[in-house]
N, C-alpha and C positions, 0 to 999 in steps of 0.2 A: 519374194525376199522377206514377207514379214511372216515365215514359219519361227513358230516356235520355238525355242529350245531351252526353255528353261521352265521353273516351277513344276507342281508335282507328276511327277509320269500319269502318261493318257494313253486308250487303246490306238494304234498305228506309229507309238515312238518307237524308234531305233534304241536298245537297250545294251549296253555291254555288259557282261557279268564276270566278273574275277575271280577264280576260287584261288584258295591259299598258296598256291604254287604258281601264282602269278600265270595260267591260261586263263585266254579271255575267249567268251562265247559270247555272238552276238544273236538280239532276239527280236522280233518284232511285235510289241506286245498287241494282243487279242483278245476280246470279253472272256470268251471261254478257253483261249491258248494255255495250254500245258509247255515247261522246254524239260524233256527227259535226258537224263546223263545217266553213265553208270554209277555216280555218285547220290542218284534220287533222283526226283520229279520237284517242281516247282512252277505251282500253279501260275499264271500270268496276271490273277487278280490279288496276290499276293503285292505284286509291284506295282500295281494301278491306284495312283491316289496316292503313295510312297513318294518324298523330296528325293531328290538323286542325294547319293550318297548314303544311301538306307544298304543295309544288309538284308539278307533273305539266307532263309535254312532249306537247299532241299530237304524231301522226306527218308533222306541216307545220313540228312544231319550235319551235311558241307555249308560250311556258311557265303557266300556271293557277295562282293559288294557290288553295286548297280549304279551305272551311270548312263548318261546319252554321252553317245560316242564324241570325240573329239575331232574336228576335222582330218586330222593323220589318223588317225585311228581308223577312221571310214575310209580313207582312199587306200591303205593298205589293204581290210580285208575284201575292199568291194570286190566285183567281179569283172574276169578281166575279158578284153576281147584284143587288147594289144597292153605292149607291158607301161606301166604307170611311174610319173617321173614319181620319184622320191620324195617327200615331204620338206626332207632340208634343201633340195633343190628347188621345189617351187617356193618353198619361204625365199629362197634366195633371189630368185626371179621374181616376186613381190616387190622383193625390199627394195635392190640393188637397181633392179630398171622403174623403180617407184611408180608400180603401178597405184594411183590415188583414188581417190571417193570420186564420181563422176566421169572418170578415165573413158574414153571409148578405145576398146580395145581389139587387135586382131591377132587369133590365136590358129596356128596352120599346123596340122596334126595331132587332133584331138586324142588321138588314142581310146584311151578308156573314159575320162573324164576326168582323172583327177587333178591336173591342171586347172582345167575350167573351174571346178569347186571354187579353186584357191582365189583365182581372179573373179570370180562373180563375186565371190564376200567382197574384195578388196573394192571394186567398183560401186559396191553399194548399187541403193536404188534407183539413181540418179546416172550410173553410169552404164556402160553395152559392153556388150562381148560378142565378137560373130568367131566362129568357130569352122574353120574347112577341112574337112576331110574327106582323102577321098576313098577312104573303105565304105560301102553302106551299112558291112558287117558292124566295124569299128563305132561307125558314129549311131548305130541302135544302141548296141550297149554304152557308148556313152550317154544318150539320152535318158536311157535307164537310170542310169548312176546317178546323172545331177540332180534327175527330177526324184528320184527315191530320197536323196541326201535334203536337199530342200521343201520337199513335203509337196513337190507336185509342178507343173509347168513354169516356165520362165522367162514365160513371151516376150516382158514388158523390158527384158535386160539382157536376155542372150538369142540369137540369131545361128542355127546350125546349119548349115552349106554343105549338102554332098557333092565333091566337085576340087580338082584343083585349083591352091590359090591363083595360079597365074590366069588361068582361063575364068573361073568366076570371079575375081573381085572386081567387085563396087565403090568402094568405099574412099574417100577423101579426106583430108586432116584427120587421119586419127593422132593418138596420143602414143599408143605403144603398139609393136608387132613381137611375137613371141612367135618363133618357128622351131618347132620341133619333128624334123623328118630328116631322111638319111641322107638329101641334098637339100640343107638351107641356102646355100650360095646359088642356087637355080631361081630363088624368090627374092632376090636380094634386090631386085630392080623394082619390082612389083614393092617390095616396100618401101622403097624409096619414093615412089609417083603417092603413095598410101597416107605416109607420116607428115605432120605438119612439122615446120622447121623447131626443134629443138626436142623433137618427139625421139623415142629411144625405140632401136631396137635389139633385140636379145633371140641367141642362139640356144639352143640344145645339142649336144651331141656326144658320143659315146665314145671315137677314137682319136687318134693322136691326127692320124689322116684326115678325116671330117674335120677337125680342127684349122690344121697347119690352111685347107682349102679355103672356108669362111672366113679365114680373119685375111686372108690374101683377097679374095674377091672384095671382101666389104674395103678393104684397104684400097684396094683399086678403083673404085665405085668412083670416087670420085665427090660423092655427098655424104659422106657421114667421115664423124671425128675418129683420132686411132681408135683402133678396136684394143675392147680390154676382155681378155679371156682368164680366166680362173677354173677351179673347182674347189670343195670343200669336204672336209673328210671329219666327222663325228665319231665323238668317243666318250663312251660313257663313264664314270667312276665311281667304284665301290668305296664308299663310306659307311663304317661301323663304328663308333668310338674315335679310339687312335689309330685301329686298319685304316688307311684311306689309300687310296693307290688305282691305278685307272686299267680299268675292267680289261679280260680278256679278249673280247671280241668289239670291235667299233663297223661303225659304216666307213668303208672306202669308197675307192673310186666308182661311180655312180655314172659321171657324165661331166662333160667340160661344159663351161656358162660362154658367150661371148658375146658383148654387148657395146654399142657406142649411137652415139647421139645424130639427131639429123641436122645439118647445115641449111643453112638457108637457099635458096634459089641463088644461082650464078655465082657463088662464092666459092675460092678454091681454099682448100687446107695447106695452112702451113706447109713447108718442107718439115718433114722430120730430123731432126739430128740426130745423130749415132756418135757413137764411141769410135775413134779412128783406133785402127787396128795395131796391135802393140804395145797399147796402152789404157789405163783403167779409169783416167783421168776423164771427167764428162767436158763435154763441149758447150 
């Protein structure tokens, strides 16, 4: 956790480069690395000892600006071995199930890594992540990912388990569980025995069905508060002057969030109240 990423580029940083038409190419810079485009060549010691934020001319005379990648930035072009939640979805799973500084955390279906990134940074030094999957494909390249993103192994804060949560977990009082697989409502027990009381946990999922089912089972559980499910949909806007007006294309639908808190030992929740039928009036 104490890689780098700031002050002037050094051989083995992650480099993005922009040319004028806003494509971005990523580089790994190298004493004697070259990155060739059809636009020129541009040497790699050109950008070694450069502050991010420097420009660079291929030899075609295209000018790059350079910076070290931004964490969306990396978990978009990394490489994939299963597909990667979306950047405004693991912000949201950060924020919304507050994952904090020191957090121990359990994360079930690694996929590619780009979750894990998200929650390593947020737990800091101080805190864990154990991660289960049970591809051994999946969890190579995620191991790839993280450890290339972070400048190299992660012993001392993340924990990778090939293995189903239900059959390998260990773990007691954690803080948050974050399940992202095509049945979270099959873990929903296992994180229940996992989380300490007031500890949160949060869903992934992609249909209306994987939905309607985890917020029924977690509802059912018996130990956690109502479930609260959302999604969130991003939209960019063009601003020029007085053009301002919001862009063609946004991110949609991505994935449903579903997330609620753990109860204490023996404590039963409320009755829910409803709307009596025929009327708009709350109770």
């Amino acid at each position: 956790m104490g890689f780098r990423r700031h002050g002037p580029f050094r051989p083995g940083d992650q480099v993005q480069l922009t040319d004028p038409k806003n494509k971005r190419h990523t580089i790994t810079l190298k004493e004697d690395g070259v990155f060739h485009t059809h636009k020129g060549a541009i040497p790699h010691s050109d950008l070694i000892g450069q502050p991010e934020g420097s420009v660079v001319r291929s030899s075609g005379g295209t000018q790059y600006l350079a910076f070290r990648h931004l964490l969306q930035d990396y978990t978009l072009a990394m490489p994939r071995g299963a597909a990667v939640i979306y950047p405004k979805d693991a912000s949201m799973i950060v924020g919304m199930a507050d994952v904090f500084p020191g957090a121990r955390v359990i994360e079930a279906g690694v996929g590619s890594g780009a979750l894990t990134c998200f929650l390593l940074r947020a737990v800091g030094p101080e805190g864990h992540v154990t991660s289960y999957e049970r591809r051994q494909d999946f969890a190579d390249v995620a191991r790839k990912n993280v450890e290339n993103f972070y400048g190299g192994p992660m012993d001392d804060t993340w924990r990778l388990v090939v293995g189903d949560l239900n059959d390998s977990i260990d773990e007691a009082d954690v803080d948050r569980v974050i399940l992202d697989m095509l049945a979270p409502w099959e873990c929903v027990d296992a994180a229940a025995k996992a989380l300490t009381p007031g500890g949160v946990i949060c869903c992934y999922v992609a249909t209306t069905t994987q939905l309607s089912k985890t917020v029924e089972v977690i509802r059912d559980h018996g130990c956690f508060t109502e479930p609260h499910a959302w999604e969130t949909l991003v939209r960019d806007w063009h601003v020029e002057g007085l053009a301002v007006r919001p862009d063609h294309r946004m991110i949609g639908h991505t994935g449903f969030l579903v997330s609620a808190r753990r109860m204490a030992d023996g404590v039963t929740p409320p009755p829910r109240r409803r709307r009596p039928k025929g009327t708009t009036e709350e109770l």
